[in-house]
DRENDO-1510 file (C-alpha; in Angstrom, 1 decimal, always signed):
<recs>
REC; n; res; u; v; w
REC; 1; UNK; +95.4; +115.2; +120.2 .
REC; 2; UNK; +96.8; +115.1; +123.9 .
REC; 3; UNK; +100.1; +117.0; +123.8 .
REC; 4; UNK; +103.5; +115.0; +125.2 .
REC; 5; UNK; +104.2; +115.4; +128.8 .
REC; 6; UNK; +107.2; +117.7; +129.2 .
REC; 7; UNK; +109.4; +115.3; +130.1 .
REC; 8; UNK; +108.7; +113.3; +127.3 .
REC; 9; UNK; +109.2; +116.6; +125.0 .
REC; 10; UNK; +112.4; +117.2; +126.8 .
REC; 11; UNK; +113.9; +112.9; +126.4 .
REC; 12; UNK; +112.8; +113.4; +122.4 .
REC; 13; UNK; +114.9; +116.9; +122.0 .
REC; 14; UNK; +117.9; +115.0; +124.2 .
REC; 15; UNK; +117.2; +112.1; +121.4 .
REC; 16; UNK; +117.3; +114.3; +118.3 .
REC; 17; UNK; +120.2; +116.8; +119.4 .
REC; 18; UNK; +121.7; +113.7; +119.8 .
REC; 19; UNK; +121.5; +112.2; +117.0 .
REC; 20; UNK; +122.0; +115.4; +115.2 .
REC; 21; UNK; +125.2; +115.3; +116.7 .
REC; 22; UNK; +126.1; +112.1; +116.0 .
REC; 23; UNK; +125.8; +112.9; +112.0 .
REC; 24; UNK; +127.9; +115.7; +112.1 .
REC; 25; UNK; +130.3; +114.6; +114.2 .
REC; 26; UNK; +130.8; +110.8; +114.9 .
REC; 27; UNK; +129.0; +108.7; +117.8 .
REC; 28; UNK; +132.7; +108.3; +119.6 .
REC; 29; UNK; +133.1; +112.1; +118.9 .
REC; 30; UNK; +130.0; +113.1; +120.5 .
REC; 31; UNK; +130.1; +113.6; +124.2 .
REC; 32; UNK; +127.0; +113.3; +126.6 .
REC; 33; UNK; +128.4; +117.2; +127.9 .
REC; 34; UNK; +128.2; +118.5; +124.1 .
REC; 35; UNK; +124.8; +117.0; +123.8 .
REC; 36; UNK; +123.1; +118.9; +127.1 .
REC; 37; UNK; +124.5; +122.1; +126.0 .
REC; 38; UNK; +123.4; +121.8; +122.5 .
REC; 39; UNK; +119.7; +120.7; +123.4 .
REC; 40; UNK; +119.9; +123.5; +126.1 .
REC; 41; UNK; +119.1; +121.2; +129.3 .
REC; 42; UNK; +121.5; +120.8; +132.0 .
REC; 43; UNK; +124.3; +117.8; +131.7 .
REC; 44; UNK; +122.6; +116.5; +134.7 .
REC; 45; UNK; +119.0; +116.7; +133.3 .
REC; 46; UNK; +120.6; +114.5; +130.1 .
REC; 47; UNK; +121.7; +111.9; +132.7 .
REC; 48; UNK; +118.7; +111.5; +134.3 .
REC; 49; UNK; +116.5; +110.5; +131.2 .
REC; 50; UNK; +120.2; +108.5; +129.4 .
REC; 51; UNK; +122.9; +107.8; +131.9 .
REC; 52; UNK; +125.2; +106.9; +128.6 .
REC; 53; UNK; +125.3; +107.4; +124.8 .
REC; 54; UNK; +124.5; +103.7; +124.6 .
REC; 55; UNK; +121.1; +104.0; +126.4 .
REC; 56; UNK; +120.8; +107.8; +124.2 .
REC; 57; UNK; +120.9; +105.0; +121.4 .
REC; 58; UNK; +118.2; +102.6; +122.9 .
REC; 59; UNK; +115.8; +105.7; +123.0 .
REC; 60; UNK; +116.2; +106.3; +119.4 .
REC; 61; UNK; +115.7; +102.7; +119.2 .
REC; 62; UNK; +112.2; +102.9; +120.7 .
REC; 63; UNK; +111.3; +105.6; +118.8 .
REC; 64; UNK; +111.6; +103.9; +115.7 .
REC; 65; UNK; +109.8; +101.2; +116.5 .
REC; 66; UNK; +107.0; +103.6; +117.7 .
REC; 67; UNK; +107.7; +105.3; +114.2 .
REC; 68; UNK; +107.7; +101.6; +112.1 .
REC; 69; UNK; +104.6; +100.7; +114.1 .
REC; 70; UNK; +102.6; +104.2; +113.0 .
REC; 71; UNK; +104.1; +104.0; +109.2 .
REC; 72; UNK; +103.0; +99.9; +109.4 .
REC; 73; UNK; +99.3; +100.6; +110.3 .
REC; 74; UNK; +97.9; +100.8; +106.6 .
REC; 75; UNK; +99.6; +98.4; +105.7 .
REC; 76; UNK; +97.6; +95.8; +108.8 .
REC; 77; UNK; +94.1; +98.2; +107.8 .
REC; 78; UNK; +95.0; +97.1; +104.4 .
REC; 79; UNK; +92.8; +93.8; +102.8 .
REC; 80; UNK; +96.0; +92.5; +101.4 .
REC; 81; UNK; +97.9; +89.0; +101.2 .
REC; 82; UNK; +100.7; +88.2; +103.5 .
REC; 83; UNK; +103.7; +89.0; +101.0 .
REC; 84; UNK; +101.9; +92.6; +99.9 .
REC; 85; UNK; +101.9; +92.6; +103.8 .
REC; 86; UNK; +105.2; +91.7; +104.7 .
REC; 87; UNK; +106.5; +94.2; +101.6 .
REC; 88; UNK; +104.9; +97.1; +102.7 .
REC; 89; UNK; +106.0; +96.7; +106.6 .
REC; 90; UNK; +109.6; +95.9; +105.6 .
REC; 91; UNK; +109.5; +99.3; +103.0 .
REC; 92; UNK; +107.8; +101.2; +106.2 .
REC; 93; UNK; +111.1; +100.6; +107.8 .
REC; 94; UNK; +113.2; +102.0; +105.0 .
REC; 95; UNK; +110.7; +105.3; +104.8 .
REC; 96; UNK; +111.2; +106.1; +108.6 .
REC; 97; UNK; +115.0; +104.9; +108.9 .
REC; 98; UNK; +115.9; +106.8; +105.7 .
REC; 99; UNK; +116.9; +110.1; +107.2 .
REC; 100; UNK; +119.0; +108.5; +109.3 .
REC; 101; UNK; +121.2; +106.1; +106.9 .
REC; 102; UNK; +124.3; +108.0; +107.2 .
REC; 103; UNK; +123.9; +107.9; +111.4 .
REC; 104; UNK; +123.5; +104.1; +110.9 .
REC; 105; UNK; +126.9; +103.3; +108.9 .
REC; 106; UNK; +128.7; +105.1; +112.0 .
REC; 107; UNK; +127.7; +103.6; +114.7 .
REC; 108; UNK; +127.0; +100.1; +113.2 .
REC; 109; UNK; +130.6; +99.1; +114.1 .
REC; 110; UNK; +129.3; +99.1; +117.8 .
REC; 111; UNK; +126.2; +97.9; +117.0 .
REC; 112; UNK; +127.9; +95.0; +115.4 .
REC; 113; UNK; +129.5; +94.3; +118.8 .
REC; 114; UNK; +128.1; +90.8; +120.3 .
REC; 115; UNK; +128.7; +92.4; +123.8 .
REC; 116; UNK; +127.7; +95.6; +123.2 .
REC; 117; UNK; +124.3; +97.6; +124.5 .
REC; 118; UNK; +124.0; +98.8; +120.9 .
REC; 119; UNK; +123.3; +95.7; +119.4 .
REC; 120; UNK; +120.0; +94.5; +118.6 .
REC; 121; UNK; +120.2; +91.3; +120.0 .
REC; 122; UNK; +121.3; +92.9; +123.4 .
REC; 123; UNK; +119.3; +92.5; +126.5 .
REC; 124; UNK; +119.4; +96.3; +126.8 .
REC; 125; UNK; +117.7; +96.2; +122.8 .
REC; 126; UNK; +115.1; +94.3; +124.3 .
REC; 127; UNK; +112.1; +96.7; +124.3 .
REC; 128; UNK; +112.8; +97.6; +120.9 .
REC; 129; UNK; +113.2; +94.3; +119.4 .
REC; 130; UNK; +109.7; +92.7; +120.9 .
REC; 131; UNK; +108.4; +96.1; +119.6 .
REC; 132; UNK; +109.5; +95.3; +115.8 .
REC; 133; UNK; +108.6; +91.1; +116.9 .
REC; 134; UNK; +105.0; +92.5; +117.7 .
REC; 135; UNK; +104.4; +94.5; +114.3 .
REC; 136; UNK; +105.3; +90.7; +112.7 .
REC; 137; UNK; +103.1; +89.0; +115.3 .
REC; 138; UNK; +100.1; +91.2; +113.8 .
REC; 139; UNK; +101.9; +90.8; +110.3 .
REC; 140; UNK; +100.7; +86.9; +110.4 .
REC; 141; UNK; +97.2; +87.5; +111.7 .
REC; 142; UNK; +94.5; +85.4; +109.8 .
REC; 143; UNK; +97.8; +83.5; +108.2 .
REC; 144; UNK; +97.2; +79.7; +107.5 .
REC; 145; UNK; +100.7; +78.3; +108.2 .
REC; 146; UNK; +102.1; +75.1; +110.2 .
REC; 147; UNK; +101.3; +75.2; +113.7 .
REC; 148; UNK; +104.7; +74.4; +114.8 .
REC; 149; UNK; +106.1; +77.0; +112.4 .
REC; 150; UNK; +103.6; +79.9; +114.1 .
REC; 151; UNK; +104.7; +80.0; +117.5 .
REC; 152; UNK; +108.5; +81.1; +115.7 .
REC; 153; UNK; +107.3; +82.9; +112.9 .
REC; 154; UNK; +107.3; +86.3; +114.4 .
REC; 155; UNK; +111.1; +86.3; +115.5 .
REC; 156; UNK; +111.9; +84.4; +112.2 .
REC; 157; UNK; +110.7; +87.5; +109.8 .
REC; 158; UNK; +112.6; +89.9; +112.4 .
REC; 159; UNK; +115.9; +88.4; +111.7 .
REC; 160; UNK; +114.9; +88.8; +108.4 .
REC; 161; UNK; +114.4; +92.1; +109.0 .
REC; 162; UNK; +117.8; +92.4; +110.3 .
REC; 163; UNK; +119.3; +90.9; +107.5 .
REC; 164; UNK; +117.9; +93.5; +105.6 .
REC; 165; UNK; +118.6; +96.1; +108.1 .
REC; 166; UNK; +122.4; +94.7; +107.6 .
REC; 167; UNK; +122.3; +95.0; +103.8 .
REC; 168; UNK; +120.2; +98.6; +103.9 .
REC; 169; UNK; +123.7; +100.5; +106.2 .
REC; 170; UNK; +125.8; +99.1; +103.4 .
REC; 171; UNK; +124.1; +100.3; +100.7 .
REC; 172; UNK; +125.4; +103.2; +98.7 .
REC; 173; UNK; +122.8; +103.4; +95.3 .
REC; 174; UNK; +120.4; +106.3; +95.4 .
REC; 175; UNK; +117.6; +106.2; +97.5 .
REC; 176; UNK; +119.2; +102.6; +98.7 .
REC; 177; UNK; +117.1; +101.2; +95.8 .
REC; 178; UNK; +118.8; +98.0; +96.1 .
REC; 179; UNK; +117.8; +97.4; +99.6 .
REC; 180; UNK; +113.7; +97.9; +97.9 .
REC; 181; UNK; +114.8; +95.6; +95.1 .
REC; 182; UNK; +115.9; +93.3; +97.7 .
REC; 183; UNK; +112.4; +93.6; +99.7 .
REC; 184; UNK; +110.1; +93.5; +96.7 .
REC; 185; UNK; +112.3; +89.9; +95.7 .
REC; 186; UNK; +112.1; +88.1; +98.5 .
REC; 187; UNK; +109.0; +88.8; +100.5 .
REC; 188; UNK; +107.5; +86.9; +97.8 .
REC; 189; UNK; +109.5; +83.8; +98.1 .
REC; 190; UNK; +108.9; +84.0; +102.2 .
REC; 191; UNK; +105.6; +83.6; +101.4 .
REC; 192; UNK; +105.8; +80.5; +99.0 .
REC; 193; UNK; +107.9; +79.3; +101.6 .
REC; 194; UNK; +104.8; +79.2; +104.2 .
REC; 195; UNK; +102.6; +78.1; +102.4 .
REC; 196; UNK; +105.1; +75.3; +101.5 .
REC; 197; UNK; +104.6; +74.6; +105.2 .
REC; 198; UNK; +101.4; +73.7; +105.1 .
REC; 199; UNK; +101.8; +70.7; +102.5 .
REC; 200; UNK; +102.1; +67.5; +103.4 .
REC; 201; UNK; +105.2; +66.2; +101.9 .
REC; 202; UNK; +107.3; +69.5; +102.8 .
REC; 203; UNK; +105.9; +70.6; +105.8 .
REC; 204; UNK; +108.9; +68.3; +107.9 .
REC; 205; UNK; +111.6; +70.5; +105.8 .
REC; 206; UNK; +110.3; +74.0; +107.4 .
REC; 207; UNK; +110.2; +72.1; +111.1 .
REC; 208; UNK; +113.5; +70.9; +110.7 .
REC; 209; UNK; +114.2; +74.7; +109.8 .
REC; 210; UNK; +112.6; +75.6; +112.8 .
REC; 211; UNK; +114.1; +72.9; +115.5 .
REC; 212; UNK; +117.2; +74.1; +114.2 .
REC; 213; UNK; +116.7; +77.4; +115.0 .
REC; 214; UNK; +115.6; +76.7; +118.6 .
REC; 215; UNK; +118.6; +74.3; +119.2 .
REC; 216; UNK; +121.0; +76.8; +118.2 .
REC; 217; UNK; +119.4; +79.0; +120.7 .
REC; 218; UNK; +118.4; +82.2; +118.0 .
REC; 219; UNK; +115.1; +82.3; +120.0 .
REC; 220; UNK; +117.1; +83.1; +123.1 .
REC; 221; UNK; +119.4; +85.6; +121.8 .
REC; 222; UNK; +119.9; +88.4; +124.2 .
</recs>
């Protein structure tokens, strides 16, 4: 395997000291000059790769959606229906987030921010969240649904995914067992609800679903 550049060695140390940092000590609490010095590079060598803590964020951003996209691959190699599908992408997530639950709960209070960088829906976020909209592209692959409902579907499951992102920082049982309880429920029910969209007499209930979601401009968040 071809080793990482240096400077991409050095932008994933910056990431992890960071976030290291962050754990211990509080995202506002962390400063971009306590970072440098703790990952051992220079505090203008951390500007260069993150000029802020907010894009510092956005790196770890990408990374795990590199990370989702690696854990998601057996589950695409895998000859399985669209809701064992769906299930095990969405439990992929929760494997490669998990050592970073107690990160999340502290800086979702920015992330929660409409106007801030840190939210997913950001244009900053953007990389990342057409990164996670791609694994779902390739999660519907050889799926029979309505036509109209395809073209949608991708972003659709991702604010899903965000719903259950929403409910996983909140989540205090062990493990966050609820938030798998909550995955292994209702990817089944997504997937009776496509293939509800391809019958007749409901298939204008899931378009009206989906011209609402368009007119209310979801599609053209950040």
């Amino acid at each position: 395997m071809e080793k990482p550049a240096k400077s991409e060695q050095t932008r994933a140390l910056i990431v992890d000291t960071a976030l290291r940092l962050f754990r211990e000590h509080g995202y506002d609490r962390t400063t971009m000059r306590a970072i440098a010095k703790e990952a051992g590079v220079s505090v203008g060598n951390a500007y260069y790769y993150f000029p802020s803590k907010e894009h510092l964020v956005q790196g770890f951003y990408d990374q795990m959606a590199e990370a989702h996209a690696r854990a998601s691959a057996e589950a695409f190699d895998a000859d399985a229906d669209f809701t064992s599908r769906l299930t095990a992408v969405l439990l992929a997530w929760l494997e490669v987030s998990a050592p970073y639950h107690e990160f999340a709960v502290q800086f979702f209070k920015n992330a929660i921010d409409p106007n801030s960088p840190l939210s997913p829906f950001s244009t900053e976020s953007g990389n990342a969240r057409e990164a996670a909209i791609a694994i779902h592209r390739r999660l519907l692959d050889g799926v029979k649904v309505d036509r109209q409902l395809r073209e949608d579907l991708p972003e659709l499951l991702w604010l899903f995914q965000m719903g259950v992102v929403l409910y996983w920082v909140h989540d205090k049982s062990e493990g966050q067992r609820n938030t798998r309880t909550l995955i292994r429920r209702s990817a089944p029910l997504i997937g009776k609800l496509l293939s509800m969209s391809r019958v007749p007499g409901l298939r204008s209930v899931t378009r009206e679903a989906v011209q609402l979601f368009r007119d209310i401009g979801l599609s053209r968040l950040g």
